[in-house]
N, C-alpha and C positions, 0 to 999 in steps of 0.2 A: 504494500500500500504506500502511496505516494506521502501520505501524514504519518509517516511512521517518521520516530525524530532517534536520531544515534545519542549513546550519552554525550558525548559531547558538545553537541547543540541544544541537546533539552534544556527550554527555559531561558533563552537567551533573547535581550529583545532584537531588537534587526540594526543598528548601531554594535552591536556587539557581536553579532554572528556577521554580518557583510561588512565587507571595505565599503567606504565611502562611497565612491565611483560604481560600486554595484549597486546602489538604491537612489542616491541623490540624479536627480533630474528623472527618474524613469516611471511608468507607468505599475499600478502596485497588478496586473495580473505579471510583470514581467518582475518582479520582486519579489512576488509567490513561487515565480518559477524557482528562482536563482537560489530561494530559502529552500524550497524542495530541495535542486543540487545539493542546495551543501548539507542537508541534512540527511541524504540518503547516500550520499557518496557514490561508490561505484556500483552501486547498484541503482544510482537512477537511470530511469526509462523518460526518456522527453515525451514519446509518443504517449507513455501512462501516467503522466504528470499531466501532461496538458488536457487530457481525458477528465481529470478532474480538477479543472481551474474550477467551475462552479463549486463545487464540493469545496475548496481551499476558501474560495470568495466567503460561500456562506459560512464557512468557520471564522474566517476573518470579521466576518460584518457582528459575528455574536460576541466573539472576543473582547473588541473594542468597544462594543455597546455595554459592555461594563466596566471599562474602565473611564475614568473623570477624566477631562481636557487633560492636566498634566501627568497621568499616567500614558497619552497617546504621543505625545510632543518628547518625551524625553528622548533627548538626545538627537535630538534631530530639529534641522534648521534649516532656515531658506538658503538657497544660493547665492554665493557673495554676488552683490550688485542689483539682488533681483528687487528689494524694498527701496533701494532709491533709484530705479530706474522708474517703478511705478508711480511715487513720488513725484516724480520728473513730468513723466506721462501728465499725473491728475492735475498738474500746475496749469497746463494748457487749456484754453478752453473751445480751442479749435479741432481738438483728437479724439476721435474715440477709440476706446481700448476694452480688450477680454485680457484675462486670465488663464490659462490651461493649468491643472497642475497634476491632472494626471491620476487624481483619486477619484474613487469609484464612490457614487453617491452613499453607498451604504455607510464610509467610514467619515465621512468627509467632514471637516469641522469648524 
């Protein structure tokens, strides 16, 4: 099973089991993925990981629904430049701007 977690992963939040560069900027089904890898090691399956991105999603989406704002934030931070560039942006009152950031409504906050 793709949720199966090795001891040395179990329990770990995702600042602590991923480099940086594995999570920051990326979309959280491909941050599910990447926690799968590492927690299945060489016995991951991409083709039966991705089979159950739903399955991982809605575990994620319960997860998180119980933990409080600063138990979801820890350890994790925007991308340098990315608050004053927006900054920048809302100064203007000629621009219109979105947002991406890549999280699935279920967790989003």
């Amino acid at each position: 099973s793709v949720l199966m977690k090795n001891d040395d992963a179990a329990g770990g939040t995702i600042p602590q089991l991923l480099e940086k560069h594995e999570f920051h900027g990326s979309t959280d089904g491909l941050i599910l993925m990447r926690l799968a890898r590492k927690m299945m090691g060489e016995s991951f399956d991409k083709e039966d990981a991705a089979s159950k991105l739903d399955l991982m999603m809605d575990t994620m989406y319960q997860f998180v629904s119980e933990c409080n704002d600063d138990e979801v934030r820890k350890g994790i931070a925007p991308l340098p430049g990315a608050i004053q560039t927006l900054e920048t942006l809302a100064s203007y009152d000629d621009v219109a701007f979105g947002l991406v950031t890549g999280n699935v409504e279920g967790i989003a906050r």
